[in-house]
PAZAMAR-503507 format. One record per atom (N, C-alpha, C): atom name; x, y, z; residue in three letters; chain. Coordinates in Angstrom, 2 decimals, decimal comma, m for minus. Layout:
atomo | east | north | up | residuo | cadena
CA | X | Y | Z | ALA | A
...
//
This chain:
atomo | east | north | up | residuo | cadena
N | 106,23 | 94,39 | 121,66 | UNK | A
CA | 106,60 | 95,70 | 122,14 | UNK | A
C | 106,94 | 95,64 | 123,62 | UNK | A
N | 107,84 | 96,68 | 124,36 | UNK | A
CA | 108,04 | 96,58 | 125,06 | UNK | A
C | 108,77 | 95,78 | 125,97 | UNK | A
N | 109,83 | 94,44 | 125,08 | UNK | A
CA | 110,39 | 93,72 | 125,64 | UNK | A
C | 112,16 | 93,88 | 125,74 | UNK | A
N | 112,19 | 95,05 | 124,87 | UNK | A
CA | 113,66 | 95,75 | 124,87 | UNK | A
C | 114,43 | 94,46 | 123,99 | UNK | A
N | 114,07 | 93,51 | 123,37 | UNK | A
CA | 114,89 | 92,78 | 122,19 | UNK | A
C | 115,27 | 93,50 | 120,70 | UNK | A
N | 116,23 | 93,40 | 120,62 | UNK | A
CA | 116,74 | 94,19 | 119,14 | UNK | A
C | 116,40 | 93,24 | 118,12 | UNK | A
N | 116,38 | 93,98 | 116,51 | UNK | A
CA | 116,37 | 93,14 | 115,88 | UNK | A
C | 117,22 | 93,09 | 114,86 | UNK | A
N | 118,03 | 91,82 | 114,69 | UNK | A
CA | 119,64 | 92,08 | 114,29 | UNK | A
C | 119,45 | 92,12 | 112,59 | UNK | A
N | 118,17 | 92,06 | 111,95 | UNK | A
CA | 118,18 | 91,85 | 110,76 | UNK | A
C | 117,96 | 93,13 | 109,89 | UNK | A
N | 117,82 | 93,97 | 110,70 | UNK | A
CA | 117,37 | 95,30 | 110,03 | UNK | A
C | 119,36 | 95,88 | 110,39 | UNK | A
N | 119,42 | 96,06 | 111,17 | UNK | A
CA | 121,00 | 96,29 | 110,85 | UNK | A
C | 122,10 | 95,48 | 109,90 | UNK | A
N | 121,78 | 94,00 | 109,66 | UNK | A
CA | 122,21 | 93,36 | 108,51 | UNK | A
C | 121,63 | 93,69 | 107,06 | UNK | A
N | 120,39 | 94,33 | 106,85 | UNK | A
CA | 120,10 | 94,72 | 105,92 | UNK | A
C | 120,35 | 96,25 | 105,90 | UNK | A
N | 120,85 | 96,72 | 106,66 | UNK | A
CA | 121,17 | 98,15 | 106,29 | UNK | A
C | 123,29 | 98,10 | 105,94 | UNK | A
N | 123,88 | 97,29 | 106,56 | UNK | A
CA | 124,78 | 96,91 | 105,93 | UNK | A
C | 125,06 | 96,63 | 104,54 | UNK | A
N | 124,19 | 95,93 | 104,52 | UNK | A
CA | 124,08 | 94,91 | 102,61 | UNK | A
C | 124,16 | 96,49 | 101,56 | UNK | A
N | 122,94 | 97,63 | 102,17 | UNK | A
CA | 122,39 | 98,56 | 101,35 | UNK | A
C | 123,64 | 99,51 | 101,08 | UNK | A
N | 124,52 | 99,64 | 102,71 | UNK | A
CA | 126,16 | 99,98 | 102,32 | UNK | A
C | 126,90 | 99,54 | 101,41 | UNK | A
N | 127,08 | 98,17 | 101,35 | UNK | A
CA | 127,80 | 97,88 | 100,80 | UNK | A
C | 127,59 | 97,96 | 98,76 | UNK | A
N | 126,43 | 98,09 | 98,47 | UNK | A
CA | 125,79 | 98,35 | 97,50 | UNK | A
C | 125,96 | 99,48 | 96,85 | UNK | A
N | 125,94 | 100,63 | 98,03 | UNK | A
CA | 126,19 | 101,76 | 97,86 | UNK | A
C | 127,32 | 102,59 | 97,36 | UNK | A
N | 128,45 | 101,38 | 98,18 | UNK | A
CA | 129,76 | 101,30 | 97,77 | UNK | A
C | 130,25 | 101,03 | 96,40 | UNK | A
N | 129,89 | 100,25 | 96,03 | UNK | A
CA | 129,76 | 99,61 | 94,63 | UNK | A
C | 130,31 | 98,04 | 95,23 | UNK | A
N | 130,60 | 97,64 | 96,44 | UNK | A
CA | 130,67 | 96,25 | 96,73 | UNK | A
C | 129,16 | 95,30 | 96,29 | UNK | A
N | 129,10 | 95,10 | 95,38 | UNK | A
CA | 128,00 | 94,32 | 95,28 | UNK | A
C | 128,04 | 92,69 | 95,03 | UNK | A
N | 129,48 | 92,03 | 94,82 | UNK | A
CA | 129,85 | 90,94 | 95,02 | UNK | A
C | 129,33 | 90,54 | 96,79 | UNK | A
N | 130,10 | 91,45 | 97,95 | UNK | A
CA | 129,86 | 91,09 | 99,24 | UNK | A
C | 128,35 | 91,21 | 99,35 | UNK | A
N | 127,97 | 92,22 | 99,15 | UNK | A
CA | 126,15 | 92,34 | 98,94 | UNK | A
C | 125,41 | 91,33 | 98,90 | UNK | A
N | 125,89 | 90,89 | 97,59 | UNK | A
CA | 125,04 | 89,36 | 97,36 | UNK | A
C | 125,58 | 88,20 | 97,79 | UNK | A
N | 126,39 | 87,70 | 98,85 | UNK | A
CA | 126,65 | 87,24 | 99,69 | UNK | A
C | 126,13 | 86,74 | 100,90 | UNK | A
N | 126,12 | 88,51 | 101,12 | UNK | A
CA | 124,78 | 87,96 | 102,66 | UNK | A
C | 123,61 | 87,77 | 102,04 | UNK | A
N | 123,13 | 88,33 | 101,03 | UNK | A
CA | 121,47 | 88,26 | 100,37 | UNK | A
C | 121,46 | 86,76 | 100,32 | UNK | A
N | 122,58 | 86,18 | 99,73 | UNK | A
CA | 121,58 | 84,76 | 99,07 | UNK | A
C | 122,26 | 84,09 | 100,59 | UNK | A
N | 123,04 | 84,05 | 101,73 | UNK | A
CA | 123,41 | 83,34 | 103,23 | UNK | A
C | 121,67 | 83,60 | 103,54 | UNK | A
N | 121,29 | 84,51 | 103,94 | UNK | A
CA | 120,20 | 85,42 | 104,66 | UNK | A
C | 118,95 | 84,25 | 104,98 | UNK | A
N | 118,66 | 83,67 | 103,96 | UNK | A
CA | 117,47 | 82,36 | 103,53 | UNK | A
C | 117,82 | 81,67 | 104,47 | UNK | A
N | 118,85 | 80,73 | 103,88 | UNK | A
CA | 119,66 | 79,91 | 104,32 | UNK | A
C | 119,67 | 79,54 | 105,69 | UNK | A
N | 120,50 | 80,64 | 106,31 | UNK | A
CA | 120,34 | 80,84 | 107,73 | UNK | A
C | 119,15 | 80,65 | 108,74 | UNK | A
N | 118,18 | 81,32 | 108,13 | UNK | A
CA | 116,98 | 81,07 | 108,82 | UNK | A
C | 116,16 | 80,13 | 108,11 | UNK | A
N | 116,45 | 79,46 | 107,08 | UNK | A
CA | 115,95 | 78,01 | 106,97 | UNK | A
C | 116,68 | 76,97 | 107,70 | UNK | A
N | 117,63 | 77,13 | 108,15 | UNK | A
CA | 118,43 | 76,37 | 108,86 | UNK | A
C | 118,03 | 76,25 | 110,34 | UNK | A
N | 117,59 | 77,31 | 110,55 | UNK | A
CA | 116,97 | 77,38 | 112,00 | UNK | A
C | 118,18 | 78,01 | 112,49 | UNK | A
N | 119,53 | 78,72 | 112,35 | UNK | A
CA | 120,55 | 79,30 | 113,10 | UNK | A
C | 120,17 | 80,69 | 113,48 | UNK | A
N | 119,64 | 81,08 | 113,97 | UNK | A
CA | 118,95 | 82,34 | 114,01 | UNK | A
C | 118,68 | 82,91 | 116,07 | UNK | A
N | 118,83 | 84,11 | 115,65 | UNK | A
CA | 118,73 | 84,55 | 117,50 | UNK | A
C | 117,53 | 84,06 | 117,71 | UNK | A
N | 116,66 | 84,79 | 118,96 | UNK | A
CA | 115,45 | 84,41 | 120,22 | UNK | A
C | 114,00 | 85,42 | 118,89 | UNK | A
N | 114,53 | 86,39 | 118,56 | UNK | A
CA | 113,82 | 87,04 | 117,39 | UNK | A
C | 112,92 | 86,57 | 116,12 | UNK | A
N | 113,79 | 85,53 | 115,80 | UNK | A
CA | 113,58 | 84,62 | 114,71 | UNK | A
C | 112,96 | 83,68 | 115,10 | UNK | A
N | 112,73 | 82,59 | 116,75 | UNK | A
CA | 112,60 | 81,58 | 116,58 | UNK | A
C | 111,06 | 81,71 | 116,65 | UNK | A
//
């Protein structure tokens, strides 16, 4: 708290819930199954590490 860092994963998951919403659910599950990945990879902002 208090360090003014965002956190970019709650806006990527509110995207996904758009796109769902949309009826895009091909792109949806796209980022869902990248999402792991990514942060098993270690590619991830100052948030993640």
């Amino acid at each position: 708290a208090d360090q003014d860092k965002v956190n970019p994963s709650s806006l990527i998951f509110s995207g996904v819930m758009m796109l769902e919403y949309m009826g895009w659910r091909e792109a949806a599950d796209l980022i869902n199954a990248a999402y792991p990945r990514v942060i098993q990879e270690k590619f991830v902002t100052y948030d993640f590490a």
